[in-house]
N, C-alpha and C positions, 0 to 999 in steps of 0.2 A: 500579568502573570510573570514570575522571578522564579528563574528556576537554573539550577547550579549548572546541569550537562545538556541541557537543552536551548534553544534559544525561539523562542515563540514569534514571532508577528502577525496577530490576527487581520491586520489591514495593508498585508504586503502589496497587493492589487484590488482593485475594486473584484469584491465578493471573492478575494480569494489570500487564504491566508498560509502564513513559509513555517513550518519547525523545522529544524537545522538540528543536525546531533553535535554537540559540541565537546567533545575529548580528544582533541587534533592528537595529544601526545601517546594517546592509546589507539591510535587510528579509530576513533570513533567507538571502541569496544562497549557491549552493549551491558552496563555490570546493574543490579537491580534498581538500584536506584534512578538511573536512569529509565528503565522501561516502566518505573511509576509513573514517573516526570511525564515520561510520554501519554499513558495514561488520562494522568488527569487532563493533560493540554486536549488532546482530543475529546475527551468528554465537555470539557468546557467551548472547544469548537462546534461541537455539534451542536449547541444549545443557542450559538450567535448567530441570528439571523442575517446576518450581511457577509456570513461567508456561507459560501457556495460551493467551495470548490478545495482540499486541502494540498500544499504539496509537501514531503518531508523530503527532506536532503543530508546529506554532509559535507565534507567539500570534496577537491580533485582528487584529491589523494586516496581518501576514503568514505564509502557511506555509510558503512561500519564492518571491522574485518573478525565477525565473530561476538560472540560472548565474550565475559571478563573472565579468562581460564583462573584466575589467580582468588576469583570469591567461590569456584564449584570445586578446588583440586580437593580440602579434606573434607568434599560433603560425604555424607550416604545416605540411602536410598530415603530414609525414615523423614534428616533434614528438609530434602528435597521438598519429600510432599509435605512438609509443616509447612514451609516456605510459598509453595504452590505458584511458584514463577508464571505459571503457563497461563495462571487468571487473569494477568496483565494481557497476554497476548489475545487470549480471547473477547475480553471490551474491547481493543482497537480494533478487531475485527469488526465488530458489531457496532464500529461507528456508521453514521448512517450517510453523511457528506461524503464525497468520491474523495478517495487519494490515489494523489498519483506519486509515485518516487521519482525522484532526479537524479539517479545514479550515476557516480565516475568513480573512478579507483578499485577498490576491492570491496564487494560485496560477500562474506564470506561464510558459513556457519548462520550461524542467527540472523548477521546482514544482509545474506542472500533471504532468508526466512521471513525478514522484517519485510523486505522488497515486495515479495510474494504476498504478505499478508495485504500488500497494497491492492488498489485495483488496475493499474497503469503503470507500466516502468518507462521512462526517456532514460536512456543511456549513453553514455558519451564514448569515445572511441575507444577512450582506458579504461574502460568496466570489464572488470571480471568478478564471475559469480561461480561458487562453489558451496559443496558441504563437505569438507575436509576434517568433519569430528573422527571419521574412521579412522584417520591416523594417530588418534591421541587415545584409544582403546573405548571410544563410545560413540555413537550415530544421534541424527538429527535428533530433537525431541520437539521443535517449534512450528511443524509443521513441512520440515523437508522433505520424509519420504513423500506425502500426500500433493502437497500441492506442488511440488517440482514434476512427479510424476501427471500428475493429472494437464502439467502446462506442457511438457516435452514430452510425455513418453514414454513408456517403460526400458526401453535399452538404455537411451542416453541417461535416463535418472537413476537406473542401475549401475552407469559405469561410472558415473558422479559419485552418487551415495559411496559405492563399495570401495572405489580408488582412492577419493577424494581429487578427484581429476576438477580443475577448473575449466573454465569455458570463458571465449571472448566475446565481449560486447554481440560481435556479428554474427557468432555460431549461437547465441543467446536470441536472437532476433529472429535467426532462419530455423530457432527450433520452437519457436512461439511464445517464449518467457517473456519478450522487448518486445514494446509499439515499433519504439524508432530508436535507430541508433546517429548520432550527430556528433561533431567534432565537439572536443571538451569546453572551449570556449563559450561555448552556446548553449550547454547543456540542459542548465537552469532556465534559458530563455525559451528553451523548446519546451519545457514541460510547463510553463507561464502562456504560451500560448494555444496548446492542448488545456490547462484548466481556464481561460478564458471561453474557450470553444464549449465548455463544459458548463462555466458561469451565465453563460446566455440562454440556457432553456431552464423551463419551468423548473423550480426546486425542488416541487412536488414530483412532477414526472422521473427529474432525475433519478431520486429517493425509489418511487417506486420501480423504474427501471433496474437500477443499480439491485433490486431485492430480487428480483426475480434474474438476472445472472448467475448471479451466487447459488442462486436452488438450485439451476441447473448441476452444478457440482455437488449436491446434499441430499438429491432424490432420484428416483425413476423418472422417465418421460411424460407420462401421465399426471403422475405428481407435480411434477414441474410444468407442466402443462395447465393445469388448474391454477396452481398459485399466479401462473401470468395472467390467465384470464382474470382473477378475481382484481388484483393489479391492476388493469384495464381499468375497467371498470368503475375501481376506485378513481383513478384521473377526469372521469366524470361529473365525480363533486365537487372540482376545481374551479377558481374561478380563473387561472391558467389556461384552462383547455377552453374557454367561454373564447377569450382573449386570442389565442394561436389559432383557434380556427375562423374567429375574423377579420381577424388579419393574412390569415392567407387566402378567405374570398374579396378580403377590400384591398387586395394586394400589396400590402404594406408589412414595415417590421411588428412583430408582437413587444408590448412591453410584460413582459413576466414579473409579477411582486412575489409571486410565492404563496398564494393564498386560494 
């Protein structure tokens, strides 16, 4: 896969593959064409069987500090929805392999958004994450008020949202946004070893696990409550679950294919 702002490797580790945002001179700014690029790469990830596990990054500096203010300044409301930016963010949602983000630098507007849209954040000690559109006369539209609020909180997401107040890596961690937070050095190697940890169980399981988390944030407890059980269930007709549970009465590791 060639692609202008992104940079792909499906085989950065066994079962586990890197996109990288690559606009170092725009701190990684996230302008449409890039959230295609991402797009497609994730859809084409999902489909390769020998990853298992996704991570996106960008580098120290930045994992991206925002939208590209300079492609929305003369839109209006009508371009907007002809455009339908938001569709892109909706398929990466609905990829079905875990992502995790490798955060350092500014995550900021859409970056913080894009992070979120992830299922796992490793942060490094220079990460800051904010939604600072209120300053430029407009708010989140990528899912900032929702899932910022739903991971911190309603006060802290209110005083984010309305100030455009940022937060550190470690105030990020102790409000539930960040797994872990690790010196910058390592950053990428922390969240290489969290999708490793992730690459070793069933892909089926994964898959079904990772669906029924997300409901939990989509439905009532009942609801969510079913779809896990059904979930369940499904892992059943795995020949994964055959595997994992004889291997841990014949005390031995599982080999999991995914099947």
């Amino acid at each position: 896969m060639e692609f202008q702002y992104i940079i792909v490797d499906p085989s950065f580790k066994k079962h586990i593959a890197l996109v990288r945002l690559n606009r170092p001179k725009e701190l990684n700014a996230l302008n449409l064409q890039l959230m295609l690029e991402l797009k497609s790469a994730f859809a084409s990830l999902d489909e390769d069987d020998e990853v298992r596990c996704i991570i996106i990054t960008g580098n120290e500096q930045a994992f991206a500090a925002g939208a590209d203010i300079k492609q929305m300044e003369n839109k209006n409301a009508i371009d907007l929805l002809k455009i339908d930016q938001f569709e892109t963010w909706d398929q990466i949602r609905k990829t079905k392999k875990p992502i995790i983000a490798a955060v350092s630098g500014f995550a900021l507007g859409g970056g913080c958004e894009l992070a979120m849209t992830c299922d796992m954040i490793i942060a490094s000690e220079s990460a800051k994450f904010g939604q600072p559109e209120i300053k430029i006369g407009i708010m989140p539209g990528a899912g900032g008020t929702q899932r910022l609020t739903r991971a911190v909180g309603k006060a802290l997401a209110m005083e984010m949202v309305l100030t455009g107040k940022f937060i550190s890596a470690e105030e990020a961690q102790k409000a539930g946004l960040v797994n872990k937070v690790v010196p910058e050095e390592i950053y990428l190697d922390e969240a290489v070893k969290l999708a490793n940890e992730v690459a070793m169980m069933s892909p089926i399981s994964v898959r079904l696990a990772k669906e029924s988390v997300l409901k939990a944030f989509e439905s009532g407890l009942q609801e969510g409550l079913y779809f896990e059980r059904k979930n369940f269930y499904m892992c059943f007709t795995s020949e994964d679950q055959k595997e994992g549970m004889s291997a841990f009465v014949e005390k031995r590791k599982p080999n999991f294919t995914g099947n």
